[in-house]
LUMKEPA-745241 format. One line per field, with one value per atom (N, C-alpha, C): residue number from 1; chain; y, x negated, z negated. Coordinates in Angstrom, 2 decimals. Example, Ala and Ser with C-alpha at 12.3 -4.5 7.8 and 13.67 -1.06 7.14 Angstrom:
REM LUMKEPA-745241
lumse 1;1;1;2;2;2;
marke A;A;A;A;A;A;
y -5.69;-4.50;-3.30;-2.25;-1.06;0.03;
x -13.19;-12.30;-13.20;-12.85;-13.67;-12.90;
z -7.80;-7.80;-7.80;-7.08;-7.14;-7.87;
REM end
This chain:
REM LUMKEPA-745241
lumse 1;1;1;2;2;2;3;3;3;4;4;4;5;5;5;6;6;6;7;7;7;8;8;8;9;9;9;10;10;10;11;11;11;12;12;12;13;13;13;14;14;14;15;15;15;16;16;16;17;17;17;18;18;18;19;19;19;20;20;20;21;21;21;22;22;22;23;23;23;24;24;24;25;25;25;26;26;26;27;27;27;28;28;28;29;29;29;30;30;30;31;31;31;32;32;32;33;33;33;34;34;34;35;35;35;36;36;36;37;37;37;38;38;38;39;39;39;40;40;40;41;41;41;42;42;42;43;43;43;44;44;44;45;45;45;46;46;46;47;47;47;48;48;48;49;49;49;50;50;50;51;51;51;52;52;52;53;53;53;54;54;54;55;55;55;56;56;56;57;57;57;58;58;58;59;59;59;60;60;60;61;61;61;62;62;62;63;63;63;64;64;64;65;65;65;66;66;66;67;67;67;68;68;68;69;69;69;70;70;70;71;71;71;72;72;72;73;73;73;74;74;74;75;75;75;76;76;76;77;77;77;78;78;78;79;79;79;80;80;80;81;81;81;82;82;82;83;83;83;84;84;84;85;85;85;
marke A;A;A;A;A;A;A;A;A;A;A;A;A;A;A;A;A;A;A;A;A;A;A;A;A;A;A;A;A;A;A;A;A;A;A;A;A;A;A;A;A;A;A;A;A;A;A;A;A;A;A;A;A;A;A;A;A;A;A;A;A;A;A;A;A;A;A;A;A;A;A;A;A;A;A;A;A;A;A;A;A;A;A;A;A;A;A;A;A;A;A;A;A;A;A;A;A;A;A;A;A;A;A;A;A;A;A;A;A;A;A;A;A;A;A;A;A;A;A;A;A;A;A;A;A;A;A;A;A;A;A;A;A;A;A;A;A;A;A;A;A;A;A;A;A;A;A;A;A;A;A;A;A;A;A;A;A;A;A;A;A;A;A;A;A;A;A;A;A;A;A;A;A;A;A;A;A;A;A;A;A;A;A;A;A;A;A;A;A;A;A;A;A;A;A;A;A;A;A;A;A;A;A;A;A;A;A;A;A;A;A;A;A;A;A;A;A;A;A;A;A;A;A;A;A;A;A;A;A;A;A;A;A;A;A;A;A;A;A;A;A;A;A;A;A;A;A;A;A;A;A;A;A;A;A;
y 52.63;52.09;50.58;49.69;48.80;48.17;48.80;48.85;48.71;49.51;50.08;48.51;48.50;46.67;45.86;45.44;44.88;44.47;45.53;45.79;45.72;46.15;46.01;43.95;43.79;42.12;41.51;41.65;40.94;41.02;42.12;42.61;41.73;41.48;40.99;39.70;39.16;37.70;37.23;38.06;37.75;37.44;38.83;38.39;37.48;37.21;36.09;34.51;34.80;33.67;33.32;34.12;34.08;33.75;34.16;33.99;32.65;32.13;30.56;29.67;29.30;28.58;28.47;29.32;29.68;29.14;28.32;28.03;26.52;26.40;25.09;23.99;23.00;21.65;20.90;20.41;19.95;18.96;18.28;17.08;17.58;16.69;16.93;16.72;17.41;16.82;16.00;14.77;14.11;14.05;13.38;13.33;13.39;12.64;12.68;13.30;14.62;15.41;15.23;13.98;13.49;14.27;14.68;15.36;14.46;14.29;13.65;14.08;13.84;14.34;14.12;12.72;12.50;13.39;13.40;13.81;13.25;11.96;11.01;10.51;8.99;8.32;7.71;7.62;6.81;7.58;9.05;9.75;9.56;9.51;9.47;8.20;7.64;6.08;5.41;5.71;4.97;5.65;6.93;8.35;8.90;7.82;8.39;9.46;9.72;10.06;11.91;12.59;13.57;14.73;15.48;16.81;17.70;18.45;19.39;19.06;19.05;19.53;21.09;21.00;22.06;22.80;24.27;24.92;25.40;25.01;25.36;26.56;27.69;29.06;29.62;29.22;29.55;29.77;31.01;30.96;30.14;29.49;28.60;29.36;30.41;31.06;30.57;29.20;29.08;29.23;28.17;28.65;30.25;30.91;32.36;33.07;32.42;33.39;32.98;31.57;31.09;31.37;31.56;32.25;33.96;34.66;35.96;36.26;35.23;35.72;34.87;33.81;33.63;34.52;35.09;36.34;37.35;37.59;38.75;38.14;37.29;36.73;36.87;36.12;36.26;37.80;38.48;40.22;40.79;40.07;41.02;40.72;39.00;38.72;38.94;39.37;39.77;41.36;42.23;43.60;43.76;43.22;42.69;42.40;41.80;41.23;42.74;43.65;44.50;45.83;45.88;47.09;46.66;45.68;45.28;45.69;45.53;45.62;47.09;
x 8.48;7.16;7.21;8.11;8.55;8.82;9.44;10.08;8.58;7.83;7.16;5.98;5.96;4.29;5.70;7.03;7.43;6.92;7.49;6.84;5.86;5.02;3.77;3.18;3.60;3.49;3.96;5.53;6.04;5.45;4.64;4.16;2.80;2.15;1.03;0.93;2.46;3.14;3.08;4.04;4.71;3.19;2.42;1.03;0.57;-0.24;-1.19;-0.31;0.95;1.84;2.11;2.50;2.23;1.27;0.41;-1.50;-1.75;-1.28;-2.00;-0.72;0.08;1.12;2.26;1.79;2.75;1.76;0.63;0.17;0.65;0.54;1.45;0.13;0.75;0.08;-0.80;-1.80;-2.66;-1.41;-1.95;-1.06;-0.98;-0.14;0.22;1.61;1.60;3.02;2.84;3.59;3.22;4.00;3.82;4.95;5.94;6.29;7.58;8.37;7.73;8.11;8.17;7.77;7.55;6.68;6.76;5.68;4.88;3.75;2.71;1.99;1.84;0.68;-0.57;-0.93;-2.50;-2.93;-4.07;-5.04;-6.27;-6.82;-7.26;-7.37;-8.12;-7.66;-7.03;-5.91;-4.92;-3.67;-3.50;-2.69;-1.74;-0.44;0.51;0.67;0.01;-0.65;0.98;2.04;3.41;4.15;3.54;4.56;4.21;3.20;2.87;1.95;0.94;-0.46;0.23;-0.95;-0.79;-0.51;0.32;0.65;-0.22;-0.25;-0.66;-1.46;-2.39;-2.69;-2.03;-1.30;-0.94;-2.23;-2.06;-3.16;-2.78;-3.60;-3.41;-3.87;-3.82;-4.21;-2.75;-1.94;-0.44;0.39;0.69;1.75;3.10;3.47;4.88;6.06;7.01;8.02;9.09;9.65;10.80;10.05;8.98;8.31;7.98;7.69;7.96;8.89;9.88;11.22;12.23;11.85;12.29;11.40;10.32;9.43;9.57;10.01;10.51;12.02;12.94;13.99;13.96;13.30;13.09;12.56;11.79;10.89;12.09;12.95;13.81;14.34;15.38;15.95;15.41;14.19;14.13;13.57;13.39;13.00;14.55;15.58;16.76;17.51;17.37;17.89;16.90;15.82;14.91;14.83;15.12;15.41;16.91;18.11;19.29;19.52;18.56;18.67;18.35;17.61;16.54;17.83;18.46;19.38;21.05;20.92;22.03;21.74;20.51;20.68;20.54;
z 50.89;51.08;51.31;50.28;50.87;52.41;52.83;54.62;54.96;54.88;55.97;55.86;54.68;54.14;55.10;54.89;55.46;56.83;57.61;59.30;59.22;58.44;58.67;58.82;58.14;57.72;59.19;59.18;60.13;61.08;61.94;62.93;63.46;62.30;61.85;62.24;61.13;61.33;63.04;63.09;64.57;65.56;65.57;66.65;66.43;65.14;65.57;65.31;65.64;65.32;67.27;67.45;69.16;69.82;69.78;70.08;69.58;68.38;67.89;68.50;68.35;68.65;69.98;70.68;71.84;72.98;73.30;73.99;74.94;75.51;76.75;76.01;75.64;74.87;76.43;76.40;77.43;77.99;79.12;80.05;81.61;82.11;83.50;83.93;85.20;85.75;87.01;86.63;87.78;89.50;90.43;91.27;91.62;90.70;90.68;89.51;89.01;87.82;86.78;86.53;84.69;83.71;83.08;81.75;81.49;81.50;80.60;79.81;78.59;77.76;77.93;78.55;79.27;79.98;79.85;80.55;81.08;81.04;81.11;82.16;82.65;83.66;83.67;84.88;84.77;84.62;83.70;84.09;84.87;85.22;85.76;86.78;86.46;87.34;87.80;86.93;87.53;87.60;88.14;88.56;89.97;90.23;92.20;91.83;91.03;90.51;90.17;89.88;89.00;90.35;89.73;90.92;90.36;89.38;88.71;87.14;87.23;85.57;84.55;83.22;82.86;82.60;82.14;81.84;80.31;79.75;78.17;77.35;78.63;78.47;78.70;79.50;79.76;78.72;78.53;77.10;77.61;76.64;76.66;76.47;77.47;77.85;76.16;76.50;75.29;73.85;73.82;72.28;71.86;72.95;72.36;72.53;72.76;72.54;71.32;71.18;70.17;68.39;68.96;67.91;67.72;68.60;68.06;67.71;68.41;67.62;65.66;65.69;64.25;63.71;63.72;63.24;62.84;64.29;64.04;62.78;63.12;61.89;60.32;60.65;59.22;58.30;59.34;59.23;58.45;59.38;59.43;57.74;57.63;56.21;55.25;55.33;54.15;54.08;54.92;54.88;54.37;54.97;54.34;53.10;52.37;51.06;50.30;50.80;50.36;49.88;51.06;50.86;49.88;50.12;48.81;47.73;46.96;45.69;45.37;
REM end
């Protein structure tokens, strides 16, 4: 019964851990490919002006892959710990 609240949790964990935190942070990219965090005027003003605004509806590819294999991880050594004893 254990196992199962486990998964159940992690599962839980993991979604709305994806959904709140995996979103692309506001800014732009400018001309000449620089990241900016502005959004403002003036934006990329010494980068040959703004190419793109990011969209902050875009899930962020590495933050969620790096956010599910932690998850795995810490699933695997807390189920791990579980069957030792």
């Amino acid at each position: 019964m254990d196992k199962i609240r486990l998964v159940i949790f992690l599962t839980l964990l993991s979604i709305s851990t994806l959904l709140i935190s995996c979103h692309k942070s506001p800014g732009a990219i400018c001309n000449d490919g620089h990241r900016s965090y502005s959004t403002g005027r003036g934006t990329c003003s010494w980068h040959g002006g703004v190419n793109h605004y990011i969209d902050t509806d875009e899930i962020s590819i590495p933050k969620t892959a790096g956010l599910i294999v932690a998850i795995i991880f810490v699933g695997r050594v807390f189920i791990g710990s579980k069957r030792k004893k």
